[in-house]
N, C-alpha and C positions, 0 to 999 in steps of 0.2 A: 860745251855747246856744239850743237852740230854746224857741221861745214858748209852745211846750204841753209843757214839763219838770213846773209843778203838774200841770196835768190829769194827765201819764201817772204820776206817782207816785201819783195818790190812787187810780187803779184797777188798781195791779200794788205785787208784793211788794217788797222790794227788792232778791232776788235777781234779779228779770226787770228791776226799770230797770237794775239796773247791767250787766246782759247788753248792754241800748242805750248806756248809757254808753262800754263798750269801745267799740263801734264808732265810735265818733269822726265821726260821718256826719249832718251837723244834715238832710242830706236825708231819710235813712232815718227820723229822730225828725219831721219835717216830716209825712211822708207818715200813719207810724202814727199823729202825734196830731191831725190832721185828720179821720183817720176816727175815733177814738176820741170824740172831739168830735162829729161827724155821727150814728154809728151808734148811737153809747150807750151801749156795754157797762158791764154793770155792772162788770165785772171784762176784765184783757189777763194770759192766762201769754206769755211770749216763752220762744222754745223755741232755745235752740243742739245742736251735734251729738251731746248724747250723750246715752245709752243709757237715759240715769235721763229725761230730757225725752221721748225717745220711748215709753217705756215709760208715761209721764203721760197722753201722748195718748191711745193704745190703751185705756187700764183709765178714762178720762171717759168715751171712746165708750162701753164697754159702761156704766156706771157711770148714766148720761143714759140708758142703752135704745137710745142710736142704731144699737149693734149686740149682739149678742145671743151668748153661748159655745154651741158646740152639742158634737155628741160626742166631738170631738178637741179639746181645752181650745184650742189653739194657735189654731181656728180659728172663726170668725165670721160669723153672717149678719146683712146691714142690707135691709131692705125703704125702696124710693124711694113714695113714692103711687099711688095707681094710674092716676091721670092725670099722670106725671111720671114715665116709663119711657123718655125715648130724648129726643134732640137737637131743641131748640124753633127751627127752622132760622128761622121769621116771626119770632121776637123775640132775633133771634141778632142784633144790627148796627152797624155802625160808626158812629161819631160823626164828621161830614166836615164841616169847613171851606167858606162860600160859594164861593169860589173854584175848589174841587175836587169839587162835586155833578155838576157836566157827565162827570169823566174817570170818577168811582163807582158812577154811576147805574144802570151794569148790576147793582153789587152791592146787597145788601141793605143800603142805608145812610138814613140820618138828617141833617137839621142839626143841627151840633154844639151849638148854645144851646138847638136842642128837645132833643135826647135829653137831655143834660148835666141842662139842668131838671128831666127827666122821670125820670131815674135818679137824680139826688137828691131827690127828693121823697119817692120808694119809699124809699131808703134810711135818709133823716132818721129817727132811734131805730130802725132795724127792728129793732137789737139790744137793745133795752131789756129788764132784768133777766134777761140771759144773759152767759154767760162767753165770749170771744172767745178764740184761739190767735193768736198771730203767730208764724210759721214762714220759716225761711232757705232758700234752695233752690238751688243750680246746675244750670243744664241743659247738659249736655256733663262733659267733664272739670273737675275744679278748677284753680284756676291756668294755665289752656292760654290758646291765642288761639281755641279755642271757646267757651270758658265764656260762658254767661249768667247772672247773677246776679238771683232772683228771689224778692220777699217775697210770702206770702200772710199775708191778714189772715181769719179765717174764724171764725162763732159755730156750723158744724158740725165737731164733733171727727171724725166718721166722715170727712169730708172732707183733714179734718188727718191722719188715718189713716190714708189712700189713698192720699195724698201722701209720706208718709215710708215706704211702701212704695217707689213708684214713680219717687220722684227723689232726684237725692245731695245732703246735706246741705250745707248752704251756709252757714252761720253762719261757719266758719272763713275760709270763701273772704272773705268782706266783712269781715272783722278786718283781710286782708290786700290788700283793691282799691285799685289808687292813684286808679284814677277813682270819683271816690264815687258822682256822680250816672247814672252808665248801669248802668239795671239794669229789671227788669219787674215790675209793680205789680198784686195781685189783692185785690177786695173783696169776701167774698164773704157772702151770710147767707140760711139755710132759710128766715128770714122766721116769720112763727107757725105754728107746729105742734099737730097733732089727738093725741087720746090715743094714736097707734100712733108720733108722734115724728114723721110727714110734714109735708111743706109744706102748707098749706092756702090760700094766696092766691097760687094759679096764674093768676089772671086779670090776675096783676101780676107775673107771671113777667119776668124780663128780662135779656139777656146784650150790653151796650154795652161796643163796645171800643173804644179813643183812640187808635190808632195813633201819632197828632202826641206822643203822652204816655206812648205804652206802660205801659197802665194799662188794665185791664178791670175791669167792674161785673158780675158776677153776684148778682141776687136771687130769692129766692121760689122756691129750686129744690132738689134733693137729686142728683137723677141724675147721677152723673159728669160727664158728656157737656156737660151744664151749668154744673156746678157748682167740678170742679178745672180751678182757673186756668191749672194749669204744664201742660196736657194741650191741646186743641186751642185752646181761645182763645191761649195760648201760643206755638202754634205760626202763629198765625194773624200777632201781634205779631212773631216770626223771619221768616213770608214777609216782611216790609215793610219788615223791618231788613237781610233781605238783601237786598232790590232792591234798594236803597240805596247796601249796602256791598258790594256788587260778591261775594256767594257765595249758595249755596243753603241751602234748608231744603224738604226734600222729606218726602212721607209714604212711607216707604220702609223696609222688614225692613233690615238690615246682616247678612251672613253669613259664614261661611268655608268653602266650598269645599275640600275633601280629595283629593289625589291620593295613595291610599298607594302605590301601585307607583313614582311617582314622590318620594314624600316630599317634594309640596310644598302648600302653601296658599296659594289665592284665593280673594280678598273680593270678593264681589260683593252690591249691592245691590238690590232691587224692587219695583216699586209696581203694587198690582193692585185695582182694585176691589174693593167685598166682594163675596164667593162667587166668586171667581174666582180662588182659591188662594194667597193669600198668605200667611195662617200655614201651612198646609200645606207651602209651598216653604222657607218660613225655620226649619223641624222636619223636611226630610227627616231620615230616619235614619242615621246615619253622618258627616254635618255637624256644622259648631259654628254655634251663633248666637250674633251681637252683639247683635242689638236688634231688635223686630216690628213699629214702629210708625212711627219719626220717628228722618231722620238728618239732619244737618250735614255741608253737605260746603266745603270750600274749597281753595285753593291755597296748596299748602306746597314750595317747594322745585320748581317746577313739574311737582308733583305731586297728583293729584286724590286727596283724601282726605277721609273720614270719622270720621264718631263716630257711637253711638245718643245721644241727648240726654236718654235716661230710665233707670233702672234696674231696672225694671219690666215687668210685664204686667198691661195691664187689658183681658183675652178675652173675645169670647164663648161661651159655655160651652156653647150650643147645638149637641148633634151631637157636641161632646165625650164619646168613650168607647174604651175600650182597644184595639179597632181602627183608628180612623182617628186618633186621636190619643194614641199609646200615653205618650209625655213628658209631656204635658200632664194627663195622664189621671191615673198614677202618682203624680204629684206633689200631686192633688187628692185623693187617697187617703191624705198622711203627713201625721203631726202637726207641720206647720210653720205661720207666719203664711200665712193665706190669708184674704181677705172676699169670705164669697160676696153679692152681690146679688139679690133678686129670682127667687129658686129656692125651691123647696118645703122645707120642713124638715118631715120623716116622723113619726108617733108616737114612732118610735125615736130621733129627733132627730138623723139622718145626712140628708146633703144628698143632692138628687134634681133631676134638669133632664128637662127633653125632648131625646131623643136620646143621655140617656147611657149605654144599655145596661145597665141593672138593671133589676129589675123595681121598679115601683114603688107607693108605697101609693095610697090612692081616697082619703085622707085630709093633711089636716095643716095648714101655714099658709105661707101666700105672700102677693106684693104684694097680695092683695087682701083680706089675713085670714084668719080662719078658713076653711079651705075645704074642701070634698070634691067629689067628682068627680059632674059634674053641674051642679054650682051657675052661673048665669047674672048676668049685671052689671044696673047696673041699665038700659042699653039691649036687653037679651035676648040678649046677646051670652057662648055659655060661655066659663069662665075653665078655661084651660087650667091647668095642675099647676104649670106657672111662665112666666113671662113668656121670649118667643123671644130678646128682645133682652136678656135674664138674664147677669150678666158674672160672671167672678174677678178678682181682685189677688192676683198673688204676686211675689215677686222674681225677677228672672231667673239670680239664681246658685244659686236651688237648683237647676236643670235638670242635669243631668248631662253634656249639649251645650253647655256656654255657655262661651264661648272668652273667660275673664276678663282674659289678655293684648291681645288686641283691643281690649276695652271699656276698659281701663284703658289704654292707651295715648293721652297729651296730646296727641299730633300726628297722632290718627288712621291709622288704616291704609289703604294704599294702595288705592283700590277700583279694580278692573280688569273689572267685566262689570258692565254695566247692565239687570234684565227689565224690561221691561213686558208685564204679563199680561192681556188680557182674555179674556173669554167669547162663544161663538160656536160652534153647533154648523154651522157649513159652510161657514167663509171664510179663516180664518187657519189656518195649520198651525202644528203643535206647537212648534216651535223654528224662528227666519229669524235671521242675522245682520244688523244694518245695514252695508251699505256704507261710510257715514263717519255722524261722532257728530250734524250736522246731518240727514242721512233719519233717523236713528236717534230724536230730537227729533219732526222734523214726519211720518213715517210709521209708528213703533211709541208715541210717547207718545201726543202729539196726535188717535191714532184709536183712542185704547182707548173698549173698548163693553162692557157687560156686558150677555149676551141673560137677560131673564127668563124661567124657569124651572115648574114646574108648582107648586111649592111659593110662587110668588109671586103674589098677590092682583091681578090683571085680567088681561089675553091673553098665551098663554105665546108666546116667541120675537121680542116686543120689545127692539129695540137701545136700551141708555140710553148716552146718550155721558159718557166721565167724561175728557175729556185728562188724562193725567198721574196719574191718578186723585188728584186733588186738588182738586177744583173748587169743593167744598164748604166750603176752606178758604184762598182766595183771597183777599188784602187789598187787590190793586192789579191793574189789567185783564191779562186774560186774554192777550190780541195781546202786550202789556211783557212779561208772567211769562214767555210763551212765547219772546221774543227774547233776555231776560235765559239761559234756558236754553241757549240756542244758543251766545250769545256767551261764557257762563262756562268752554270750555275753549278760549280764547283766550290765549296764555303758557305753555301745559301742552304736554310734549312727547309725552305717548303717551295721549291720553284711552284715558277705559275702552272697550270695544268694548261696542254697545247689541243687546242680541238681543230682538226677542217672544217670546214664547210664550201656546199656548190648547193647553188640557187637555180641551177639552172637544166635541172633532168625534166626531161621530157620523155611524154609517152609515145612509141613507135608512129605514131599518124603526125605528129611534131610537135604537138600542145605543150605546154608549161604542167607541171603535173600541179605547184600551187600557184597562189598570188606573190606579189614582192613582199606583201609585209610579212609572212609567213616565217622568214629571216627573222624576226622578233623573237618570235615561240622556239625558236633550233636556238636563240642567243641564251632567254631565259632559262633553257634545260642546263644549258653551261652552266649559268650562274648557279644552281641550284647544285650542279654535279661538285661543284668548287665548294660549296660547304654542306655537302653527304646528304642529299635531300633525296637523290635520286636512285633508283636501280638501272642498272643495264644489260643489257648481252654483248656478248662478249661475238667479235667477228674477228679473222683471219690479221686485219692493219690495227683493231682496236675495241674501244665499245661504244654502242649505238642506242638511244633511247627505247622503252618500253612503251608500248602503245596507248595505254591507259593515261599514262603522264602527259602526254605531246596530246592527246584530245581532250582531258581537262584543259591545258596550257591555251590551245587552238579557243577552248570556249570563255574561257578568263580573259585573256591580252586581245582575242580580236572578239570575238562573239559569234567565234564558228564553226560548224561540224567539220572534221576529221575520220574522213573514213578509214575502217581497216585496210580495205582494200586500195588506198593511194598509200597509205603507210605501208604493207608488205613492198610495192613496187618500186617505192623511194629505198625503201632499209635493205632491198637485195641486195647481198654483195656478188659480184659481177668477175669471178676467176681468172677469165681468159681478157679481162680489157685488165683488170691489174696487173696480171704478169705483164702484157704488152708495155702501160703505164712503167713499170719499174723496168723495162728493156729501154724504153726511151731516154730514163731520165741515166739508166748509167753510160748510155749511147752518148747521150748530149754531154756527162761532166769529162769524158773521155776524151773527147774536142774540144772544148773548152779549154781543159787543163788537164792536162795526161799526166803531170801532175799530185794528180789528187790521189790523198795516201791510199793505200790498198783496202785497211780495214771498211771505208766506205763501198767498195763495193763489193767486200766479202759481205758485209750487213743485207745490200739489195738480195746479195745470191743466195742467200741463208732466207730471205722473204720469199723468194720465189721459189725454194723448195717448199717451203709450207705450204705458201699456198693452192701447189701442187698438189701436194697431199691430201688437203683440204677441198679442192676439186676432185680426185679421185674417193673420197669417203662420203663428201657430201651431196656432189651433185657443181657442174658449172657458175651453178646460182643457189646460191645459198639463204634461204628465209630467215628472217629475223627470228632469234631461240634455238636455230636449229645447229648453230656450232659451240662443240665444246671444248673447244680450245687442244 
């Protein structure tokens, strides 16, 4: 029996010790009464799967104020502080071992005896006379060979809330684990809080992860992004675990793909920076989604397969409105569990965002309080009607698209097309195949870029480089993640086929050259290229659609002309902005991670000969047919 069996009965019921009791896991009672001991709660509920426990958590959050009922009973708004609205990326960092500060040192890390100190010290009593939840969690399926099994420990109920939205219940799975000690550990607590229920000692903000321990410390925080453990810190402990274990754990939509004339389905997955379309791609209309954020993938049967790891959506809600996002929109509209964050709540007490297509009031209350339209912060700064980076939580089976055979499948479904999507109004075109799943890796993951825009604060038409778009959520060097990628469809007999795509080329006067759903017809080419439907021509990074195909497609999926002449302009391929492209991205992995093995950027330097080539033979801009490899 473990050695904090008093301590945890004197601060739980005896319904919640005996919930620890089942579990037969002196590790699991190890870990809770360590922090229970450290943190201080005055009180622990432990929560298993069912409906009367989740219902517990919901009705404290509002109960504490941490979240608020507003005009559809079901649903819910929490305001984060107003200096605690988005991802504290400087006090985000890993706890590294002397041995391994030389191979981390690109990331944002720490020594592990300083941080460790330094996060317990913040944490010693931070819980003192509040009530803590301890909650069960799986990331993947239950019982699968994806499953992660992970407890959070948390004295915010809104946090607890978010969480049993967004991941499947785990309590049962760890009744049933034969391994008792692998699984993922969160500590988390608001820290003291001002009369509005915010965090107030943001200056002690802090999100240390142990990778060697798979165990994260977030304190002094409310924001999501910060605060739920099984969310990117999470996935941050999955990159590390797959290096490791020889699979992935990418930031990546999970989709289904529909052929109805053919009556079949593919799954395909993608990873896109933000604003460069990726919930938009993984909610075309007529699709199913598995999942919008974070997938697992491994080898089954020598077959590349996936899971979503979450059951959730936690969106941004910004721009959400019944045009451009008509699923997401609708759903924000019914009386079902929804929490909204960080959005204005009207006189009338219905929710209101920037971008959502209502009109809306000059009045009400948001992240910043009381507000009305006008009012200034206190750097002179106006406060807008709600915060940009304002999110929802809801389920993804209320969607009407959501392909619950997929998601509930243990062994993952077979993924057969890979996107990678950046932004770029003059260099990528809309849809390229990669030749094999290696260019596919080091020339459409590895160079994704998202150009800033006019809606983004300093010079518009800056390239940010994101490889993989995950960069931000990297545990182990860059050059490893990147070779790990490569080699992971090694034993697989028909990897997925990797396509790009950019949505976002414009013609010289600045127009859009198509519409947003246009995205659909560059998807369905894939689908088609994935089982030999299609021809292509062949360009300098890969192959590109044939005209004839993409203006049937344009006439069938929307109901609309496709000229030659937007198709020549979109399918040019562009010499002198690719070389530049592949100068950047072996610029950026060079800083990064100097590091990273050579052969990678003998690959880029061996690209940018050709391409070379292929500008001196063919011309700077290349027409669609008119290279021959």
């Amino acid at each position: 029996m473990s050695k904090y069996e008093k301590l945890l009965k004197g601060k739980m019921s005896e319904e919640s010790f005996q919930k620890l009791i089942r579990l037969e896991n002196e590790k699991v009672m190890d870990f809770i009464g360590e922090f229970a001991e450290h943190c201080n709660p005055v009180s622990l509920y432990v929560c298993d799967d069912s409906e009367k426990d989740r219902m517990y958590i919901r009705q404290t959050a509002i109960t504490k104020g941490e979240e608020k009922i507003i005009y559809l009973k079901n649903q819910t708004i929490h305001w984060d502080g107003y200096n605690d609205q988005a991802r504290d990326k400087t006090n985000t960092r890993y706890l590294v071992l002397p041995e391994n500060m030389e191979r981390m040192k690109a990331l944002n890390s720490i020594p592990y005896d300083e941080g460790y100190n330094e996060i317990m010290e913040i944490a010693k009593n931070i819980m003192d006379g509040k009530e803590a939840a301890v909650l069960f969690f799986c990331e993947g399926p239950t019982e699968s060979v994806f499953s992660i099994p992970c407890i959070q420990i948390t004295d915010s109920f809104y946090v607890a809330h978010s969480e049993t939205i967004l991941y499947r219940p785990g309590y049962n799975h760890f009744l049933h684990m034969k391994v008792k000690d692998d699984f993922f550990k969160f500590i988390h607590s608001a820290g003291r809080l001002d009369e509005r229920g915010c965090s107030i000692n943001i200056d002690k903000r802090r999100i240390y992860m142990d990778t060697q321990n798979n165990i994260v410390y977030s304190m002094n925080n409310q924001y999501a992004g910060n605060s739920l453990g099984l969310k990117k810190h999470s996935m941050r402990l999955a990159i590390n675990k797959s290096g490791k274990e020889g699979w992935l754990c990418e930031h990546m939509f999970l989709m289904s793909v529909l052929n109805q004339e053919k009556g079949r389905k593919t799954h395909f997955a993608g990873a896109y920076p933000s604003a460069c379309g990726k919930t938009s791609t993984a909610m075309i209309p007529g699709e199913k989604i598995v999942g919008d954020d974070i997938t697992y993938f491994r080898k089954i049967d020598k077959e590349f397969r996936g899971v979503n790891m979450e059951q959730g959506i936690f969106g941004i809600i910004k721009d959400v409105n019944k045009d451009d996002d008509p699923v997401i929109f609708a759903n924000l509209m019914k009386d079902q569990e929804t929490i909204f964050s960080n959005i204005l709540i009207g006189p009338d007490n219905r929710p209101y965002w920037l971008g959502c297509g209502m009109t809306t009031p000059d009045e009400g209350d948001n992240h910043h309080g009381r507000w009305k339209k006008g009012d200034r912060d206190e750097k002179g700064n106006e406060v807008p009607l709600a915060h940009s980076n304002a999110r929802y939580t809801i389920r993804l089976d209320y969607l009407d698209n959501f392909d619950s055979d997929a998601f509930e499948a243990k062994e993952g479904v077979k993924v057969e097309g890979i996107l990678y999507g950046g932004r770029d109004s003059d260099t990528t075109v809309p849809i390229e195949e990669s030749p094999t799943w290696k260019d596919g890796i080091l020339l459409k993951a590895c160079t994704l870029e998202s150009e800033t825009t006019s809606a983004t604060l300093g010079k518009e038409g800056v390239r940010t480089p994101s490889p993989m778009a995950n960069l931000d959520f990297l545990s182990y060097p860059l050059g490893e993640y990147t070779m790990n990628n490569i080699n992971f469809v090694n034993g697989i007999d028909d990897p997925p086929k990797i396509f790009s795509t950019n949505y976002f080329l414009k013609y010289p006067q600045g127009d859009f050259v198509t519409g947003k759903l246009a995205k659909k017809v560059w998807l369905h080419w894939a689908e088609g290229r994935i089982h030999g439907e299609y021809d292509a021509y062949d360009t300098p990074t890969g192959k590109i659609p044939i005209y004839n195909d993409l203006k049937k497609l344009f006439r069938e999926l929307l109901n609309e002309d496709f000229s030659e002449e937007d198709y020549n302009y979109l399918f040019t391929f562009r010499c002198t902005q690719w070389v530049e492209k592949l100068r950047r991205t072996g610029a950026f992995f060079r800083k990064i991670d100097p590091g990273t093995p050579a052969e990678i950027f003998a690959y880029w330097e061996q690209m940018e000969k050709k391409i070379l080539a292929a500008k001196a033979k063919y011309g700077d801009e290349i027409k669609p047919g008119a290279f021959k490899g």
